[in-house]
C-alpha positions in Angstrom: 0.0 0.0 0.0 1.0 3.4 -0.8 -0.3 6.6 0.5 -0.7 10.0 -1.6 -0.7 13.5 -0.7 -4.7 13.2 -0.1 -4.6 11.2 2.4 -6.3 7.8 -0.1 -4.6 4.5 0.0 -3.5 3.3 -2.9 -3.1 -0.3 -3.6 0.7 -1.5 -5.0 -1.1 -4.2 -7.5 -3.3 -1.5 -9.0 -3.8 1.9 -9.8 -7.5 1.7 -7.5 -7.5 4.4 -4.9 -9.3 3.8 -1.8 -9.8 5.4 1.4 -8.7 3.6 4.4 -11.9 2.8 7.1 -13.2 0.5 9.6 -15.8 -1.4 8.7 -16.1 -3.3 12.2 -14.5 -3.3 15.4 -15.1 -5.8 18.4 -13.2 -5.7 22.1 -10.9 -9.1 22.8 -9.8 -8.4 26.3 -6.6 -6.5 27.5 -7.3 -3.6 25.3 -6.9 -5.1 22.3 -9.3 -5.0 19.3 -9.9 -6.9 16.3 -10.5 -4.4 13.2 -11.4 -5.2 9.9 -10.8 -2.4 7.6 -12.1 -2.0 4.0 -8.6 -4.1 2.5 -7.3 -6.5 5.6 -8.0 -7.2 9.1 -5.8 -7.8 12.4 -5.9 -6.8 15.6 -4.5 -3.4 17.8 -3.2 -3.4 20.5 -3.9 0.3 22.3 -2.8 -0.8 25.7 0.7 1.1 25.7 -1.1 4.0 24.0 -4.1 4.2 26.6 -1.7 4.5 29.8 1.3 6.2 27.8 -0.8 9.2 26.8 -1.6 11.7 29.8 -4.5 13.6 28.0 -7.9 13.8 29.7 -9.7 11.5 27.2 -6.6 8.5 27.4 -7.0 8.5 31.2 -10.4 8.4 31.1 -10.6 4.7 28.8 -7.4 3.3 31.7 -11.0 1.7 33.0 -11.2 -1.1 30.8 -15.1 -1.1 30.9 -15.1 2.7 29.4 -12.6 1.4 26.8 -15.0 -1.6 25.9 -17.4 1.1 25.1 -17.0 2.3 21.7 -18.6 2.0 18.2 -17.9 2.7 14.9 -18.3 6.6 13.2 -17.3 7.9 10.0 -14.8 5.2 8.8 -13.0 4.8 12.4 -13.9 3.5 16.1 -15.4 6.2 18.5 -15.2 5.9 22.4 -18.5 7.3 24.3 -16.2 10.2 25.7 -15.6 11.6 21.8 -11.9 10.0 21.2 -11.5 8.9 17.9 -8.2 7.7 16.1 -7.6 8.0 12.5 -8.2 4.7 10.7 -4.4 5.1 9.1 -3.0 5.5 12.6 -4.9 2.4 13.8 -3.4 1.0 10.4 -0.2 1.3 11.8 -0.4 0.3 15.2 -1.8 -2.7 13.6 0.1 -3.5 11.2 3.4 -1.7 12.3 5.8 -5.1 12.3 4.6 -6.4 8.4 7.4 -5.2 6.4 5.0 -5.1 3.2 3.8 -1.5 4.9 6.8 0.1 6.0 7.2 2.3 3.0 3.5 3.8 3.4 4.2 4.0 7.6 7.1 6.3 6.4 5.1 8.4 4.1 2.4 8.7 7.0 5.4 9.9 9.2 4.6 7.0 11.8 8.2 5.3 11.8 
């Protein structure tokens, strides 16, 4: 996958652009959650994020059972006190070890 200046994904086997979303999204345990996106699914783990990041709305979902809490809203998952993550960033944390993505991680600025 490549990504272009407008923020589409762009598929190395074709010239299809697409933009990346979440098309569903459900809690395992230990704040980790399986996503399936429009082109692959895996699972995110957002424990080191959650109680790594000091900002009101990270300390808030540190209660598992508040962090079980969320759906899905425009293309990405949504937690009941407004935090949302970009579906490329949740890409990455996802997907951050598979070598076939580094070169899009760069051009997103994540590694």
């Amino acid at each position: 996958m490549l990504k272009n200046e407008s923020n589409w994904a762009i598929s190395q086997n074709s010239t299809t652009c697409m933009m990346l979303s979440i098309i569903h999204a459900s809690y395992l345990d230990d704040y980790k959650i399986a996503l399936s996106f429009n082109n692959k699914k895996g699972i995110a783990n957002l424990k080191d994020i959650i109680f790594t990041d000091h900002r009101a709305p990270f300390l808030m979902l540190r209660n598992e059972n508040e962090f079980k809490q969320f759906n899905i809203e425009h293309d990405t998952i949504v937690w009941k006190n407004g935090l949302d993550l970009a579906p490329e960033f949740l890409f990455f944390i996802t997907f951050k070890e598979s070598p076939e993505f580094q070169n899009q991680f760069k051009a997103w600025g994540y590694v």
